[in-house]
DRENDRENVEX-73539 format. One record per residue (C-alpha): x, y, z. Coordinates in steps of 0.5 Angstrom, whole numbers, padded with zeros to 4 digits. Example, Ala and Ser with C-alpha at 12.3 -4.5 7.8 and 13.67 -1.06 7.14 Angstrom:
BEGIN
(r (0025,-0009,0016))
(r (0027,-0002,0014))
END
This chain:
BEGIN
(r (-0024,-0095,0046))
(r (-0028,-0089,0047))
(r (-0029,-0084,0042))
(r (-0028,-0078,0046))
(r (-0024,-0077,0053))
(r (-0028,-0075,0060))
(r (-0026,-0068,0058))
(r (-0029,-0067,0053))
(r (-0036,-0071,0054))
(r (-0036,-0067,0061))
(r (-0038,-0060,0056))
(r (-0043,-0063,0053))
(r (-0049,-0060,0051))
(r (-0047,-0054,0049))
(r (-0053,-0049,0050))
(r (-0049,-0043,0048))
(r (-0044,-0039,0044))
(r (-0039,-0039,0051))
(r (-0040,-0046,0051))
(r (-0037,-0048,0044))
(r (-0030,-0043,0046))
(r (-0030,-0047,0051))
(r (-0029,-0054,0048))
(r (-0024,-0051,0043))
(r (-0020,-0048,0048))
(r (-0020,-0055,0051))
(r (-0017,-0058,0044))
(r (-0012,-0053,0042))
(r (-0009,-0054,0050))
(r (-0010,-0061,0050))
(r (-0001,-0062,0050))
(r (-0002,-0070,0049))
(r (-0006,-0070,0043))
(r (-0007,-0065,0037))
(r (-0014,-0062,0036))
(r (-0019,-0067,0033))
(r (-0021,-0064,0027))
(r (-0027,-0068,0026))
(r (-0030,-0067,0033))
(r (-0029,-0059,0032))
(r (-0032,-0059,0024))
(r (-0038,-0063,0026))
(r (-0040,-0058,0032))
(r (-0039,-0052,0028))
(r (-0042,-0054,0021))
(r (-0048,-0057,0026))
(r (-0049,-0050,0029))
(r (-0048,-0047,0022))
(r (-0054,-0051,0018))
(r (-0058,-0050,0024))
(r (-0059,-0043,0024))
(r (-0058,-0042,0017))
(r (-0062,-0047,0013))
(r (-0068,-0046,0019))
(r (-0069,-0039,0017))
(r (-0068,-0041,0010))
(r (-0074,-0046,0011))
(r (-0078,-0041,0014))
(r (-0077,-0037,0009))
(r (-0078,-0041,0003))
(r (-0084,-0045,0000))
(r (-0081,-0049,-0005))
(r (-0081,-0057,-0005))
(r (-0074,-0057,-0007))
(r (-0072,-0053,-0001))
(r (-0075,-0057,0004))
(r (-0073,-0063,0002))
(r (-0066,-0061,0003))
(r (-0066,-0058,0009))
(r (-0070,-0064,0011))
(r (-0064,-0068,0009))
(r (-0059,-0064,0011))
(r (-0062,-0064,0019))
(r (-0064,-0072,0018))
(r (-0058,-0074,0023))
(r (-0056,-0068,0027))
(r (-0065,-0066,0027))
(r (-0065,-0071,0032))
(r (-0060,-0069,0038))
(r (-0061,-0062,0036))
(r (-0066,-0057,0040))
(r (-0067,-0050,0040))
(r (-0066,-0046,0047))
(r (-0073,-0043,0048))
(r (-0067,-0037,0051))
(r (-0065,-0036,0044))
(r (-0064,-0038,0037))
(r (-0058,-0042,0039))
(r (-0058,-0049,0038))
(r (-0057,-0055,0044))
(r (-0052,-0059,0041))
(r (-0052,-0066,0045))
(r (-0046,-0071,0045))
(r (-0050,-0076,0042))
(r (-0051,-0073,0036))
(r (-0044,-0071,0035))
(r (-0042,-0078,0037))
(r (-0047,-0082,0032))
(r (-0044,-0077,0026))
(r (-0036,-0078,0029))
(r (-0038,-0086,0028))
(r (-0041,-0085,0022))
(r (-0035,-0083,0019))
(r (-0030,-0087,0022))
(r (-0034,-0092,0019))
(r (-0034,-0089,0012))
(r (-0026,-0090,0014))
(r (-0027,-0097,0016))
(r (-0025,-0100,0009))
(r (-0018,-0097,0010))
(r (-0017,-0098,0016))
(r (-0018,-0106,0014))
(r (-0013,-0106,0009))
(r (-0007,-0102,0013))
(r (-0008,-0108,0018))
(r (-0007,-0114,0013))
(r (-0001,-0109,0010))
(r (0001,-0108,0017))
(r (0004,-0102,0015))
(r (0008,-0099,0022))
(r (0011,-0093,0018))
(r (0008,-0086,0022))
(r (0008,-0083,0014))
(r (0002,-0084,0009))
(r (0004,-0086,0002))
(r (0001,-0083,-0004))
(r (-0003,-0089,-0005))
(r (-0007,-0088,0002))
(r (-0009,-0081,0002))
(r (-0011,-0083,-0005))
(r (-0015,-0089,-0003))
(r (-0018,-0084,0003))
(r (-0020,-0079,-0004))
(r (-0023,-0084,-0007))
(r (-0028,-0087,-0001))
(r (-0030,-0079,0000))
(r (-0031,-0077,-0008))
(r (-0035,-0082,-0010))
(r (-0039,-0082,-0004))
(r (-0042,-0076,-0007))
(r (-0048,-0074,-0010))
(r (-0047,-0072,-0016))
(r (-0051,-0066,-0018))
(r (-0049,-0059,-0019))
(r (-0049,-0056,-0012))
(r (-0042,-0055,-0011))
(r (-0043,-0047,-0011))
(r (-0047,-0047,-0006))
(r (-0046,-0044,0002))
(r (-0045,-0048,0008))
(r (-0042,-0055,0005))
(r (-0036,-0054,0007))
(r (-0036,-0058,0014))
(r (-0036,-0065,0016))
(r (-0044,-0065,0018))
(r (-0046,-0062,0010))
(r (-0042,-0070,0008))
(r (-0045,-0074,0013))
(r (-0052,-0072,0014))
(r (-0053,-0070,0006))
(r (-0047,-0072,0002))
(r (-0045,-0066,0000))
(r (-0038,-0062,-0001))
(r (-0035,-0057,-0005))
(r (-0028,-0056,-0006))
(r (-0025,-0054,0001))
(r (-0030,-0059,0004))
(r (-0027,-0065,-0001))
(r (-0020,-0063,0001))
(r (-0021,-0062,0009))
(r (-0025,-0069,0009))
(r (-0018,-0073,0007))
(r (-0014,-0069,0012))
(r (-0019,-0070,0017))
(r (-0019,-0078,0015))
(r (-0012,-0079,0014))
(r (-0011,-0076,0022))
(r (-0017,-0081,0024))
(r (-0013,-0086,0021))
(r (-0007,-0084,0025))
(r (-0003,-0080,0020))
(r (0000,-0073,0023))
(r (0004,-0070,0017))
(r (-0002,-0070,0013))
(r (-0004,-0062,0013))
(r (-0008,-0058,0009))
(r (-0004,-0053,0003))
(r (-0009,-0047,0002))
(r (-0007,-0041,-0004))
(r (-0012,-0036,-0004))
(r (-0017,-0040,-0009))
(r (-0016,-0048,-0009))
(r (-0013,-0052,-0003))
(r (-0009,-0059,-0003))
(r (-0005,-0063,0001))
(r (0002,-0064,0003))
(r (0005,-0070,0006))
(r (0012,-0074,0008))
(r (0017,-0073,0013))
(r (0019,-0066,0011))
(r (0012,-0065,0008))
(r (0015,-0064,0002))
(r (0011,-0067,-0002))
(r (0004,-0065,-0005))
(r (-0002,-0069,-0008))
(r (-0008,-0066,-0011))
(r (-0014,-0069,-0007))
(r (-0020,-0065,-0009))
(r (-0022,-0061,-0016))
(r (-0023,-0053,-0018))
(r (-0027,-0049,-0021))
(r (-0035,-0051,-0025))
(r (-0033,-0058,-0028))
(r (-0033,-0065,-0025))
(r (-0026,-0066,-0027))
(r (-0021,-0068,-0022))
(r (-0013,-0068,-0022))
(r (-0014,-0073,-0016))
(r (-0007,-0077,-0015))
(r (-0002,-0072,-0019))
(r (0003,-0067,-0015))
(r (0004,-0061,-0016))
(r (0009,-0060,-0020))
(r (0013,-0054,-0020))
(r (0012,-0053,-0027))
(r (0008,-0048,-0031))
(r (0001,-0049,-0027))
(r (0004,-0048,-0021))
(r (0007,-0041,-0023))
(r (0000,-0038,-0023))
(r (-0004,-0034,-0018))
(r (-0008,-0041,-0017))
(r (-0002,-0044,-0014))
(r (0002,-0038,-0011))
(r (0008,-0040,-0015))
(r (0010,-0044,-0010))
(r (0007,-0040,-0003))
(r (0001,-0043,0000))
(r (-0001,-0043,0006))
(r (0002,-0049,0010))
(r (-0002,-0051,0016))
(r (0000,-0056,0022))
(r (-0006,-0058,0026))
(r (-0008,-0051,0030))
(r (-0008,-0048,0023))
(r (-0013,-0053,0021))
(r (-0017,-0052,0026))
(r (-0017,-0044,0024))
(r (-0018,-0046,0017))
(r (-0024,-0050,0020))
(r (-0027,-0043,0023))
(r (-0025,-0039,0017))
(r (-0030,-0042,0013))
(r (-0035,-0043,0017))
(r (-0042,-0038,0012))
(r (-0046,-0035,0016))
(r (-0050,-0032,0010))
(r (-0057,-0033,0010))
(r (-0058,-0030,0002))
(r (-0054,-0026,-0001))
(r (-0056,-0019,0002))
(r (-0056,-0022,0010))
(r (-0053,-0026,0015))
(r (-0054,-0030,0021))
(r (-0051,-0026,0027))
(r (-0051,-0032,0032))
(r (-0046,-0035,0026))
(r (-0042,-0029,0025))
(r (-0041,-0028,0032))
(r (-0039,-0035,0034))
(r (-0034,-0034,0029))
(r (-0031,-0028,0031))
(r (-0030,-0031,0039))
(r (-0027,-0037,0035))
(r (-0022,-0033,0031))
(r (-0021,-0028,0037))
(r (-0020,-0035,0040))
(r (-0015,-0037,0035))
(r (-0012,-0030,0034))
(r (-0009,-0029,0042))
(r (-0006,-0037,0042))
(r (-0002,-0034,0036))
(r (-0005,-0038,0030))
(r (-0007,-0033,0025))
(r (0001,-0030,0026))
(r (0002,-0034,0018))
(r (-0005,-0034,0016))
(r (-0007,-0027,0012))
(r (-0014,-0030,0010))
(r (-0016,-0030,0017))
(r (-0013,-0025,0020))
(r (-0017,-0021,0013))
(r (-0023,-0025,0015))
(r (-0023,-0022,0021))
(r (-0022,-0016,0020))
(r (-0029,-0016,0016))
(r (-0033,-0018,0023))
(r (-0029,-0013,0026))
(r (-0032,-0009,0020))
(r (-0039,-0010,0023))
(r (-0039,-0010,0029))
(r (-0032,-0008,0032))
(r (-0030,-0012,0040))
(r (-0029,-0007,0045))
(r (-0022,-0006,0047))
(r (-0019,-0011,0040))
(r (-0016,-0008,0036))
(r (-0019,-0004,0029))
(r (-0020,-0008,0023))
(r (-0016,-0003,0020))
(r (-0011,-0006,0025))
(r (-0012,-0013,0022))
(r (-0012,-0011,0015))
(r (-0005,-0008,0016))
(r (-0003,-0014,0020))
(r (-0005,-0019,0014))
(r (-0001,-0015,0009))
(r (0005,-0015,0013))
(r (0003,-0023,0014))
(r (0004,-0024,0007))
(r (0009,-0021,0006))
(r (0013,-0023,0012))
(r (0011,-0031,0010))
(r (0009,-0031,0003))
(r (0014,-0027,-0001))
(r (0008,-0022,-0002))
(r (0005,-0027,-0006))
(r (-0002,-0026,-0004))
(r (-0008,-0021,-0007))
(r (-0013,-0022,-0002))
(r (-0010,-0018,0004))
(r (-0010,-0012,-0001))
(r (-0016,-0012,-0004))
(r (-0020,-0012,0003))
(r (-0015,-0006,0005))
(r (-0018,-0003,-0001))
(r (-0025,-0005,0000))
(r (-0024,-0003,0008))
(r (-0021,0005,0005))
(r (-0027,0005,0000))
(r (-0032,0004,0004))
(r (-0030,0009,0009))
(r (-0028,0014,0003))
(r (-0021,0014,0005))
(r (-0020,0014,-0003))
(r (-0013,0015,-0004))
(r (-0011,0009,0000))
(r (-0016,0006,-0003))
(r (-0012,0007,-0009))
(r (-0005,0005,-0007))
(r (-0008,-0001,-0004))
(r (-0011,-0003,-0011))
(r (-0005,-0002,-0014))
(r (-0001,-0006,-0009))
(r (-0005,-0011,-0011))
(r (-0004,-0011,-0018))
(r (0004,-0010,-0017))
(r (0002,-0018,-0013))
(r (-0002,-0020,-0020))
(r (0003,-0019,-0024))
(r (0008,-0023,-0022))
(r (0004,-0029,-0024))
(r (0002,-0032,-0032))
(r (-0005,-0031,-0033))
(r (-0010,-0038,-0034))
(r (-0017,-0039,-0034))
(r (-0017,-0042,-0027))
(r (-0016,-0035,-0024))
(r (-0023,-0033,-0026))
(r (-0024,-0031,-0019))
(r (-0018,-0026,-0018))
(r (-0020,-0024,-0025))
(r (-0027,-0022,-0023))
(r (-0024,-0018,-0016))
(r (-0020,-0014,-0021))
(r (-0026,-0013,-0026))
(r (-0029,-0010,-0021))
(r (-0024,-0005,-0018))
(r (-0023,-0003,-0025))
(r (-0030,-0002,-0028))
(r (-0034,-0001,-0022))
(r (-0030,0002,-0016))
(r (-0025,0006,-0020))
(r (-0031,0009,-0024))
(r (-0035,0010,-0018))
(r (-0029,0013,-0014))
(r (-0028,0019,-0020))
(r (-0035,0019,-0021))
(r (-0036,0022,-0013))
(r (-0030,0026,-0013))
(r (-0032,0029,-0019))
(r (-0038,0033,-0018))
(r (-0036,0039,-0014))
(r (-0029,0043,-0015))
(r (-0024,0042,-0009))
(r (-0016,0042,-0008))
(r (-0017,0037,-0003))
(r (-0019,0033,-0009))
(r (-0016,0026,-0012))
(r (-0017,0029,-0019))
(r (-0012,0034,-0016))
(r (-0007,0028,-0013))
(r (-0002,0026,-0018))
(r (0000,0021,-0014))
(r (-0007,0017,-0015))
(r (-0006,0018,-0022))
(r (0001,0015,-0022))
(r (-0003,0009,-0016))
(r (-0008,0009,-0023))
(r (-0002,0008,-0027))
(r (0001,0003,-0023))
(r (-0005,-0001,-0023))
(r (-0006,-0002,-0030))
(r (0001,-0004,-0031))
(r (0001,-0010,-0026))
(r (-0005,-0012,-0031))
(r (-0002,-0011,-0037))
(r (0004,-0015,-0034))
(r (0000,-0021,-0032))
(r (-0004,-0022,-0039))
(r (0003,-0021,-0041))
(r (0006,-0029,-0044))
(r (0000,-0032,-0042))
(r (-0004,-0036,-0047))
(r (-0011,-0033,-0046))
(r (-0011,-0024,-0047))
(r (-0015,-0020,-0042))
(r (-0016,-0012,-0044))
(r (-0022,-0013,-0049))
(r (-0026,-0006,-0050))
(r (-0029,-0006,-0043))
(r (-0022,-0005,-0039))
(r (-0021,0001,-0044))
(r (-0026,0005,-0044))
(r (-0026,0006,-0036))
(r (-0019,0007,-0036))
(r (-0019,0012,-0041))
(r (-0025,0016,-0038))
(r (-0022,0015,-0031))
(r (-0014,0018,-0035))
(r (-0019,0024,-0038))
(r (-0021,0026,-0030))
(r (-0014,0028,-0030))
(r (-0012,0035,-0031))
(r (-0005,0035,-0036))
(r (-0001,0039,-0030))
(r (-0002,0034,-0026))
(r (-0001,0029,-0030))
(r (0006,0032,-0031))
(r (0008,0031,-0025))
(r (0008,0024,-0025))
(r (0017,0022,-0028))
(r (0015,0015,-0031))
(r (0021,0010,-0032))
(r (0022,0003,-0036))
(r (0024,-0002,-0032))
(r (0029,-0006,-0036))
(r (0028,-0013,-0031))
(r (0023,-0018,-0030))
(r (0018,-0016,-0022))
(r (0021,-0022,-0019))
(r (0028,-0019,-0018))
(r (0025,-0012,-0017))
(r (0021,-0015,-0011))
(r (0026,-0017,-0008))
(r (0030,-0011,-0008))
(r (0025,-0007,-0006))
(r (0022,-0011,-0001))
(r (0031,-0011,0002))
(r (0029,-0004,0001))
(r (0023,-0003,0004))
(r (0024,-0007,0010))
(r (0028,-0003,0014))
(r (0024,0004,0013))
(r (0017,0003,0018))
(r (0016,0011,0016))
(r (0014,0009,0010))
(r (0006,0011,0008))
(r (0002,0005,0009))
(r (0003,0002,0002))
(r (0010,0000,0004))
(r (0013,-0007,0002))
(r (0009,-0007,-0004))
(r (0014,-0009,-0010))
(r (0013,-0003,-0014))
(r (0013,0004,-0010))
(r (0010,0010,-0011))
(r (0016,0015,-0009))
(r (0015,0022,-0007))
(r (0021,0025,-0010))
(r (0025,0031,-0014))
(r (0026,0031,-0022))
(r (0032,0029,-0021))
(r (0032,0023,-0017))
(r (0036,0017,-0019))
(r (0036,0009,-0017))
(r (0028,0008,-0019))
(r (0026,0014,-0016))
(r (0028,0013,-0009))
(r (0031,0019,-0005))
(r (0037,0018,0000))
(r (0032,0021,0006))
(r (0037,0027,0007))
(r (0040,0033,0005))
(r (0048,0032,0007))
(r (0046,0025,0003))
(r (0045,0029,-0003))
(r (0050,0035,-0001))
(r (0055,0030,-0001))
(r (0052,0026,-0007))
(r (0054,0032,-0012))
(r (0060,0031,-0016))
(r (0065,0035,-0016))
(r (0064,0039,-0022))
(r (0058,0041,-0021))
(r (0060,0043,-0013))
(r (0064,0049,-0017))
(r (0059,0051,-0020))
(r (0055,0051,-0015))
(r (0059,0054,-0011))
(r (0060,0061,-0017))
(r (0052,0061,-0017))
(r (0053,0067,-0012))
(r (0058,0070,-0016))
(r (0057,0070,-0024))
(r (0050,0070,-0027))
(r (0047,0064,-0031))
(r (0048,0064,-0038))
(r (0041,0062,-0041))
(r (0044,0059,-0047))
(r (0047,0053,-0042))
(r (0041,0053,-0038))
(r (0036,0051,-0045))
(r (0041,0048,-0049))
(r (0046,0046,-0045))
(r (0051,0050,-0050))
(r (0056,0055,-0049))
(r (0058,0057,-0042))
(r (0055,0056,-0036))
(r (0056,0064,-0034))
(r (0056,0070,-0037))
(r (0063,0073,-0037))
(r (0068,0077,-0041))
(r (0073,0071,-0040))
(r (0072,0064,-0042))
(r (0072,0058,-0037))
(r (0077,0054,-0037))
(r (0076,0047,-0035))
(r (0081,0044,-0030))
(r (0084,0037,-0029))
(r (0080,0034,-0024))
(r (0073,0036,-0028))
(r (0071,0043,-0024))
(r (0070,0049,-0029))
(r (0074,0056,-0026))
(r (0071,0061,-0028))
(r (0075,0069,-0029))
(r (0072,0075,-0026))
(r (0073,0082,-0030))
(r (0071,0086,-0023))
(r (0075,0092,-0021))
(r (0078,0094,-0017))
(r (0075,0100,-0015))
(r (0068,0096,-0014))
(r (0073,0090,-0010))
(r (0071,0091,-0003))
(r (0063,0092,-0005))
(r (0063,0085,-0010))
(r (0066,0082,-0004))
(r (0061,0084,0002))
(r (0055,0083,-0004))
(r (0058,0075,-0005))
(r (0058,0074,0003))
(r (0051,0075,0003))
(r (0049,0072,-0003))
(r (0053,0065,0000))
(r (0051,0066,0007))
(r (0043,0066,0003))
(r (0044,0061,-0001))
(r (0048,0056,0005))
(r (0041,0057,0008))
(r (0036,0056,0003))
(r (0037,0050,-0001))
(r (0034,0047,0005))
(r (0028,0051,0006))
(r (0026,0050,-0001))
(r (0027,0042,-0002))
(r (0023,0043,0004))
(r (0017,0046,0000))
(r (0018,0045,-0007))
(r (0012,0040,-0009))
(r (0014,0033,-0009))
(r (0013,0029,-0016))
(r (0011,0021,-0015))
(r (0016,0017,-0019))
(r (0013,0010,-0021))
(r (0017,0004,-0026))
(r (0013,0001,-0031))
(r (0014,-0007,-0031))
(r (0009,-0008,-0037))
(r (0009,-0007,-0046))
(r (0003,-0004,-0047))
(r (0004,0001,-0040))
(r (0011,0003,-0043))
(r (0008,0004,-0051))
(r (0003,0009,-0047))
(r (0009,0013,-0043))
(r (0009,0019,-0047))
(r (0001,0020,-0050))
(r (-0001,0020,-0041))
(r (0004,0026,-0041))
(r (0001,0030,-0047))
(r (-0004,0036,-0046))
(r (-0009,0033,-0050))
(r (-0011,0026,-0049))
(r (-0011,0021,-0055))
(r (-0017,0017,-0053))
(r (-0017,0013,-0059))
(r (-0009,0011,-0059))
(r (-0010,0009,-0051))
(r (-0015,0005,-0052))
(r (-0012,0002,-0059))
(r (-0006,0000,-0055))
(r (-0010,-0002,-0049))
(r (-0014,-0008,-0053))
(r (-0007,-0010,-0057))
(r (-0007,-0017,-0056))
(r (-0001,-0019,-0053))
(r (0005,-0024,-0054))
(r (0003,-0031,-0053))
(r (0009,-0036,-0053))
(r (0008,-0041,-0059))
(r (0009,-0048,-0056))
(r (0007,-0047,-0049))
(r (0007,-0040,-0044))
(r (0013,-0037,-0041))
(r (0015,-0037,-0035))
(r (0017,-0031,-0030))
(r (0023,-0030,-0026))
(r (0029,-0034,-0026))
(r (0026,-0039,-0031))
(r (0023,-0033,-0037))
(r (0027,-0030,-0042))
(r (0028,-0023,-0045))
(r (0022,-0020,-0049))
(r (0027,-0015,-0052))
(r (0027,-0016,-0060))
(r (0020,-0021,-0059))
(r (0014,-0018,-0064))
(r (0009,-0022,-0062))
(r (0001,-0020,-0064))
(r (0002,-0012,-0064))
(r (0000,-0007,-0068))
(r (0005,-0003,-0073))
(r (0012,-0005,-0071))
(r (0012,-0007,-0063))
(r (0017,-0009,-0059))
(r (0014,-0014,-0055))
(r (0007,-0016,-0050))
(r (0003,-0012,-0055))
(r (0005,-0005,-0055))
(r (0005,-0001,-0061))
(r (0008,0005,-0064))
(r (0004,0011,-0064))
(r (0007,0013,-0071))
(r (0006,0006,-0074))
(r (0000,0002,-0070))
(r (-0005,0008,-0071))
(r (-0005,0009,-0079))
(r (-0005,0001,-0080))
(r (-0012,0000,-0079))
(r (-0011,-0009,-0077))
(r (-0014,-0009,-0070))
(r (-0012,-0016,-0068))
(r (-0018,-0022,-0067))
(r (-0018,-0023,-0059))
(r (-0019,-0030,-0057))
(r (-0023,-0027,-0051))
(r (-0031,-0024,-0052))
(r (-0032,-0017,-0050))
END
């Protein structure tokens, strides 16, 4: 049996980048067999160690550099020539076929045990994709390599033993498809990976590790329990590939970087043909990271007639939203990342703070280093940076002159807060404080006036969901839409967690009766300022008391005379007919004011000194820092499966009702400032 149909050992060599699209196409079309994932991932993984360690080799006089890079190009060195053309290498079918064999060999003990079972079950057992584990992870070199770049591809394990996280978990998939398995299928969140199986691909396994130490989970499902309800593993929303994913999953992790400032554009582009690729066959529909990913090579070097990055940007949030219940950080941050870059600070904003209404659906771990270091950037790098610049000149098209920014500001804070909350480990130590506060003291009192805060008295799960059904069915929202935690441009008066009904006969006829009465006399009596500001006394300044009526409307008596009748009469008409017209002109030009839900106890407590004139920095700070709740005798849950915090002290300060907020009146003059478990 030959490893590869005449299809295929008719495009070799490949001499160039329009060369290896071919060979993809050739894959993702072939309706009589899937893509071969070990065929595709040796060919990129080839071209990219090819163009990447060479120049690093050039580069570098190292020993121990050398010998790497001689390692790694032991097999692929040999059938691998550059094109004096470009830097391109020529990648001949024997060297991949040796390398294809290789692995096939490296299952072959596998294969020897299926035989003597004689299993002819179509679906892998746990223990197979085990013993596949198994093979893979201890036939690697154990040294302290695995945060380094390119060794995420097949080629990195056969020609040097080498994989990280991604690569471990790819190999077994790849294995278990050579070994004629097709319901095994990559699980990807947004920093780990796994496997699913079975007939209804219900059931998981953990085949590969995460984070810096050597310790594994291999073997053991992923439970629907406490750790999958962490940003690590979405909360039971991952990216759950078939086979044409999984070949965009191969390309998505193809690096291109040389160092940590530069790239190899001959990578970059080879990627970004590859994902276009995948993009136009409609297999990057159901995956946000690679529709992120390539926004950012469109970003660099946009494609002519393709659409913008922005575009993509936009497209992976609606992807997250539309397929993961808006479960996914990611496709925010390269949205903020793309307006900051491009000075576009305001939606820069909305998008933090979309992304931080995502983190606070999840219990804090120490797993979650890196999201955890993504929003230490935002928060103590680009926010700082951001206030910095719009600071250092006086104009009113300023964000320090936006009271929505300062509620996205708000916003995002709160989706921390929320996700330090019930977790085993707090998160704000002093250096989240201090940024906020200098940022807050931008803002000047009257535009922080403008915000309405309220409390929200229900867990985000439920809240995205009903702003989610909400949202849904307006697509003239701003380009935040979607988001689980809305900034809504409304009046003062606005209800139902500051939504507007959207028109002016919705509000007319929103009106109760009593207040349509009196309305309606506002054209003929004059208010009473005692009811205006103290709400006493009667509503206008007559001879006669109003009377109110059965059904709820005040009617008020007139003491006019009849000699002035006629006069009062033609004055009315025209004080009615002015008043019929104005209300709509001046809903139309009144400034709107931004209404925002706070979800978090610490943000709640803090409600009322964000709104006074002169700031309390210290009480700020205080309140920020407050240890929050930690469950005795493990961590809470979010959703259907979290209690109430109501009633819960928890590790406050001065009297809390629960997460870590403080009374201003108790917790300032009480001088206990709590131990935290994390170091400043």
């Amino acid at each position: 049996m030959t490893e590869f149909c005449d299809d295929v050992i008719k495009l070799f060599p490949l001499r160039a980048i329009p060369d290896v699209i071919k060979l993809f196409r050739q894959q993702l079309n072939n309706r009589e067999e899937e893509p071969d994932l070990t065929l595709l991932s040796i060919v990129t993984g080839l071209i990219e160690h090819s163009l990447t360690t060479k120049v690093l080799e050039s580069n570098s006089s190292a020993s121990s550099s050398s010998s790497h890079n001689n390692n790694n190009n032991g097999e692929g060195g040999k059938g691998t020539t550059v094109d004096s053309g470009g830097n391109f290498p020529v990648i001949r079918y024997d060297t991949v076929e040796g390398l294809y064999k290789r692995f096939k060999s490296v299952l072959a003990p596998i294969e020897k045990l299926l035989v003597k079972t004689t299993t002819d079950s179509k679906f892998a057992s746990r223990e197979i994709i085990k013993k596949v584990s198994d093979i893979i992870w201890n036939s690697l070199l154990r040294s302290s390599y695995k945060d380094r770049a390119h060794l995420q591809s097949l080629y990195s394990y056969l020609c040097g033993n080498k994989l990280d996280c991604f690569g471990v978990a790819f190999a077994v998939v790849a294995g278990c498809q050579m070994l004629g398995y097709r319901d095994v299928h990559l699980a990807i969140s947004e920093d780990h990976v796994w496997v699913v199986f079975g007939k209804t691909g219900d059931e998981t396994i953990e085949v590969t590790w995460h984070g810096k130490g050597a310790e594994d989970k291999r073997g053991q499902s992923v439970a629907p329990g406490i750790e999958s309800q962490t940003w690590l593993y979405v909360a039971g929303n991952p990216v759950v590939c078939n086979r044409y994913m999984e070949v965009a999953a191969i390309v998505s992790a193809i690096n291109p970087s040389l160092t940590a400032t530069s790239a190899c554009l001959e990578v970059a582009d080879l990627q970004q043909q590859l994902l276009w690729l995948l993009y136009d066959m409609g297999h990057l529909k159901k995956y946000p990271m690679a529709l992120g990913c390539l926004g950012e090579l469109e970003e660099v070097e946009p494609t002519p007639g393709r659409k913008s990055c922005e575009e993509l940007y936009n497209e992976s949030v609606r992807s997250a939203q539309t397929y993961y219940r808006n479960h996914h950080v990611y496709p925010y941050t390269y949205q903020g990342g793309y307006y900051y870059r491009k000075n576009m600070y305001r939606k820069a904003f909305a998008s933090w703070a979309d992304s931080s209404d995502v983190i606070r659906l999840y219990n804090y771990s120490r797993d979650d280093e890196e999201i955890y270091k993504e929003f230490l950037d935002i928060a103590n790098e680009l926010i700082p940076q951001v206030m910095k610049l719009e600071s250092s000149g006086h104009s009113a098209k300023s964000i320090l002159r936006d009271s929505s920014c300062f509620a996205n500001l708000l916003r995002f804070y709160d989706g921390i807060c929320k996700w330090e909350e019930c977790s085993q480990t707090p998160i704000l130590h002093i250096g989240w404080a201090k940024p906020l506060v200098a940022t807050i003291a931008k803002f000047d009192h009257d535009i922080r006036s403008q915000v309405i805060i309220k409390c929200a008295d229900q867990e985000p799960q439920a809240q995205h969901g009903q702003e989610n059904g909400k949202n849904g069915t307006d697509d003239s929202a701003l380009h935040h839409h979607h988001n689980n935690n809305n900034i809504a441009k409304a009046d003062a008066n606005v209800t139902n967690g500051g939504r507007s009904n959207g028109s002016s006969s919705g509000k007319g006829s929103s009106l109760p009766k009593s207040l349509e009465a009196l309305v309606g006399k506002c054209g003929e009596k004059l208010l009473n300022p005692e009811f205006l500001l103290q709400g006493g006394g009667q509503p206008f300044t007559t001879e006669e008391s109003a009377e109110p009526s059965s059904d709820g409307e005040t009617i008020s008596s007139t003491a006019a005379g009849e000699s002035n009748g006629k006069r009062n009469d033609g004055v009315r008409k025209v004080e009615q007919l002015a008043k019929a017209e104005k209300p709509d002109t001046v809903d139309d030009m009144e400034p709107k004011r931004p209404v925002i839900v706070l979800y978090s106890q610490k943000m709640k407590g803090l409600k009322d000194l964000l709104l006074t004139e002169k700031l309390n920095t210290n009480a700020i700070s205080l309140q920020i820092t407050a240890q929050s709740q930690v469950q005795v005798g493990g961590k809470k849950l979010r959703g259907s499966h979290m209690a109430s915090l109501g009633g819960v002290g928890g590790g406050s300060i001065g009297g809390t009702t629960g997460g870590g907020a403080i009374s201003v009146s108790e917790g300032i003059e009480g001088n206990t400032r709590p131990k935290r478990a994390r170091r400043e």
